[in-house]
ZAMARGU-4260 file (C-alpha; in steps of 0.2 Angstrom, whole numbers, plus 5000, padded with zeros to 4 digits):
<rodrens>
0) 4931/4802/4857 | 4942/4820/4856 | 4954/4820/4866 | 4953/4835/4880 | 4961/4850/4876
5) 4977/4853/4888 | 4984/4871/4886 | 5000/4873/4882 | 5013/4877/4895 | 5016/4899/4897
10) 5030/4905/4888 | 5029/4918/4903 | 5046/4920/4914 | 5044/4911/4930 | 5044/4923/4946
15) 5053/4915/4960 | 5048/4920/4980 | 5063/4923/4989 | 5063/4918/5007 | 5067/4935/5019
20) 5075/4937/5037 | 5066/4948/5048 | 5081/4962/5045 | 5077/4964/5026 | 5063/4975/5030
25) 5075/4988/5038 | 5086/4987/5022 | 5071/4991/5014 | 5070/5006/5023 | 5089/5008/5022
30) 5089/5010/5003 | 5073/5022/5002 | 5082/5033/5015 | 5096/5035/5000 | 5083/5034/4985
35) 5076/5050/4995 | 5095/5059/4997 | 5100/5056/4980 | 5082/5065/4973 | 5076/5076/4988
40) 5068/5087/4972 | 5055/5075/4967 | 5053/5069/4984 | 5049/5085/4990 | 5035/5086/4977
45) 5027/5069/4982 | 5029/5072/4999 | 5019/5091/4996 | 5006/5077/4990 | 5003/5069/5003
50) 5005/5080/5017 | 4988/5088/5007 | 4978/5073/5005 | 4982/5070/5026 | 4978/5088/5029
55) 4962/5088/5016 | 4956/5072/5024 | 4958/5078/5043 | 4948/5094/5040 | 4932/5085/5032
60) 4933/5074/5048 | 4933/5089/5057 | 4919/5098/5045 | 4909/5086/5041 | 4912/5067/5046
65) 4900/5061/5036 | 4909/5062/5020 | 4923/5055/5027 | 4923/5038/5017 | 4921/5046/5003
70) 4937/5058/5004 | 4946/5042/5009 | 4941/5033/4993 | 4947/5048/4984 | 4964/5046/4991
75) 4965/5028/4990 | 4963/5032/4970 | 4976/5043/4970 | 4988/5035/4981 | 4994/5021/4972
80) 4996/5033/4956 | 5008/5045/4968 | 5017/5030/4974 | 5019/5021/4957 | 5030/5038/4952
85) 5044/5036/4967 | 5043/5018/4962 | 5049/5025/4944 | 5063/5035/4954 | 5071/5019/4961
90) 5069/5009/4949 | 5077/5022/4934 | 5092/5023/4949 | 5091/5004/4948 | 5093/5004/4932
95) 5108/5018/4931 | 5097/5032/4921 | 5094/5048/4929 | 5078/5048/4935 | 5065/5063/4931
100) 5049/5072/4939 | 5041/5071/4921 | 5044/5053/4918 | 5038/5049/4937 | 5020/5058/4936
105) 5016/5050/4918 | 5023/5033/4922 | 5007/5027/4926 | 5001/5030/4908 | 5006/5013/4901
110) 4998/5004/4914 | 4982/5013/4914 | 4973/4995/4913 | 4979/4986/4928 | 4982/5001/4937
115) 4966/5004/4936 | 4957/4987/4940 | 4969/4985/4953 | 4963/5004/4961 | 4946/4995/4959
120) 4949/4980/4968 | 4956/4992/4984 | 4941/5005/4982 | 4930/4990/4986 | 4937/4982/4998
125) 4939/4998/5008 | 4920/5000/5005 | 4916/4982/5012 | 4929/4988/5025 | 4918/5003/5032
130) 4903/4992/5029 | 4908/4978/5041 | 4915/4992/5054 | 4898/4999/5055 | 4888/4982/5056
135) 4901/4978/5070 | 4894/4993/5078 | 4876/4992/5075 | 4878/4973/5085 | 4884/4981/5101
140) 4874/4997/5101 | 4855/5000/5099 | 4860/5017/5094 | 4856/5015/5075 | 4872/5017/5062
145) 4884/5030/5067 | 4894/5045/5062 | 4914/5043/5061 | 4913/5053/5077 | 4903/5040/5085
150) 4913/5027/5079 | 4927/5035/5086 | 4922/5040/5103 | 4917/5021/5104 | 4932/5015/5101
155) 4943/5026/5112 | 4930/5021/5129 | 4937/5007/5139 | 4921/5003/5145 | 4918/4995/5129
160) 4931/4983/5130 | 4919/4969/5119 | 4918/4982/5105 | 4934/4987/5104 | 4943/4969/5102
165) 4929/4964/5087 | 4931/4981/5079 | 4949/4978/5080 | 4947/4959/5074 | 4935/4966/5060
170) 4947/4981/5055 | 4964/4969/5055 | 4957/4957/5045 | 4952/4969/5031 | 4968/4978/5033
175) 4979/4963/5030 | 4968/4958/5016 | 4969/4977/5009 | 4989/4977/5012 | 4992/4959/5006
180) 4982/4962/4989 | 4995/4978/4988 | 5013/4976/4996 | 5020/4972/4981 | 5006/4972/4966
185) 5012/4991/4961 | 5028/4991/4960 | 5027/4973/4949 | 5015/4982/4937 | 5024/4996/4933
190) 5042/4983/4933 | 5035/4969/4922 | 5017/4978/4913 | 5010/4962/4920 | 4987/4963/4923
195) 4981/4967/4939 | 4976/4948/4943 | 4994/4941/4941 | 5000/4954/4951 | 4988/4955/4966
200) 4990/4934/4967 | 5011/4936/4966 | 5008/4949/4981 | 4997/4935/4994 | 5009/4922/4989
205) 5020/4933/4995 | 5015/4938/5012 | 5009/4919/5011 | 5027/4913/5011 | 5034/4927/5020
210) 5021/4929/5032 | 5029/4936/5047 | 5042/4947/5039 | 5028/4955/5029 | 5018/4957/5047
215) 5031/4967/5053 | 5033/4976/5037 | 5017/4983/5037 | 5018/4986/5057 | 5033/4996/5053
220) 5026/5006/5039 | 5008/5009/5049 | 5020/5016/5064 | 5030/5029/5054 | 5014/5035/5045
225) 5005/5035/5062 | 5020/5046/5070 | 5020/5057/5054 | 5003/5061/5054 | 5007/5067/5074
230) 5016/5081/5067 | 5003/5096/5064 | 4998/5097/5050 | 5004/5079/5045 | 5020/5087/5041
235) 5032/5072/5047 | 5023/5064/5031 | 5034/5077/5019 | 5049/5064/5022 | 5037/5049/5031
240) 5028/5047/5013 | 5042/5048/4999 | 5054/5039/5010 | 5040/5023/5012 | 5036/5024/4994
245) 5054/5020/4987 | 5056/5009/5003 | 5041/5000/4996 | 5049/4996/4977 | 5064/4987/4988
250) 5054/4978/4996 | 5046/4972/4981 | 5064/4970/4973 | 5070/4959/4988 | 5056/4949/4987
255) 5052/4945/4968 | 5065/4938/4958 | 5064/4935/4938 | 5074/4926/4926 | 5088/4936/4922
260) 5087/4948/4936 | 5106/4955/4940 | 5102/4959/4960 | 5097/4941/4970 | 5090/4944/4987
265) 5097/4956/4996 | 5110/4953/5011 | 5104/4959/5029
</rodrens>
């Protein structure tokens, strides 16, 4: 009889998850805030960016709230292109070469693939996301599926206390799921050209072995966009949004380590 094949072992370099204190993700925030100083420039240009999409997504609610969604899908596909470009800022300063607009917009070009499987993957689950929401709604209310409006009035009445805590139950788990398939996929794809799977796996081991300092991670950075988008005209996200987005390639830098990597984790 044949013996069964066994594979041999990957000549790929072995990530290592490094463990974090719940002050790394205010150093995070710490080395964004200078990645932003040192390049106010292209920040500036990323930020004009996504002060639109805010502003762009706010009207159609207003206009028309039925194509809502559908402007939000739009944005979740370009979102992760804009970011991947202030992740290209930080880690050319990283890296000691003078980081550059051009090379920030086009950075995504070699990653097309897994960018693009990866934007998939968080289109869909954003789909399954609204989907849930509505069913949620339609158990609670004979009044057929509703309109964002709807949806939103619902869940601002205290009256509907039951409502409320299974929307919000539904919601958080989609959003966790939506933020640990993310935290740190991007930034890895763009640092080692890795595929989409490898990357979205390394990011739930990460909030899996990092649970609660990832938890407050993604509190802090829901809380600075939220205050931003107070601002009219979603101004506050002209600094809000640049500043989160090299933020968010530290974190990834002060979480995943590689063979031969010059910066260990970072002290608090």
């Amino acid at each position: 009889m044949a013996e069964p094949y066994v594979p041999p072992p990957s000549d790929a370099p072995r990530k290592t998850i490094v463990p974090l204190t719940l002050g790394q993700p205010f150093v995070w925030l710490r080395k964004g805030a200078a990645d932003l100083l040192a390049h106010p420039g292209i920040a500036a240009f990323y930020g004009v960016a996504f002060c639109t999409m805010a502003v762009v997504l706010t009207a159609v609610f207003r206009a028309k709230p039925e194509y809502t969604m559908s402007i939000a899908s739009g944005c979740l596909l370009l979102g992760p292109f804009l970011a991947m470009g202030l992740y290209e800022v930080s880690r050319r300063r990283e890296l000691g070469v003078a980081p550059a607009l051009g090379a920030s917009v086009t950075c995504w070009d070699r990653h097309l693939g897994s960018m693009g499987l990866l934007v998939l993957v968080l289109v869909v689950l954003e789909l399954l996301w609204g989907r849930a929401s509505l069913v949620v709604f339609a158990v609670f209310f004979n009044t057929g599926m509703p309109s964002t409006t709807g949806v939103l009035e619902a869940v601002f009445n205290p009256q509907n206390w039951e409502f409320v805590a299974a929307y919000a139950v539904v919601g958080g788990a989609f959003a966790m799921l939506v933020f640990a398939t993310a935290v740190v996929s991007i930034p890895m794809i763009l640092d080692r050209d890795t595929d989409a799977i490898s990357a979205a796996i390394t990011s739930l081991e990460v909030v899996f072995h990092n649970t609660g300092v990832m938890v407050l991670w993604g509190l802090l950075l829901t809380t600075l966009v939220v205050l931003a988008m107070l601002l009219p005209w979603s101004l506050g996200l002209l600094v809000v949004g640049p500043w989160l987005g090299h933020a968010s390639w530290h974190a990834y830098r002060g979480v995943v380590q590689w063979p031969g990597d010059v910066t260990v984790a970072p002290s608090n």
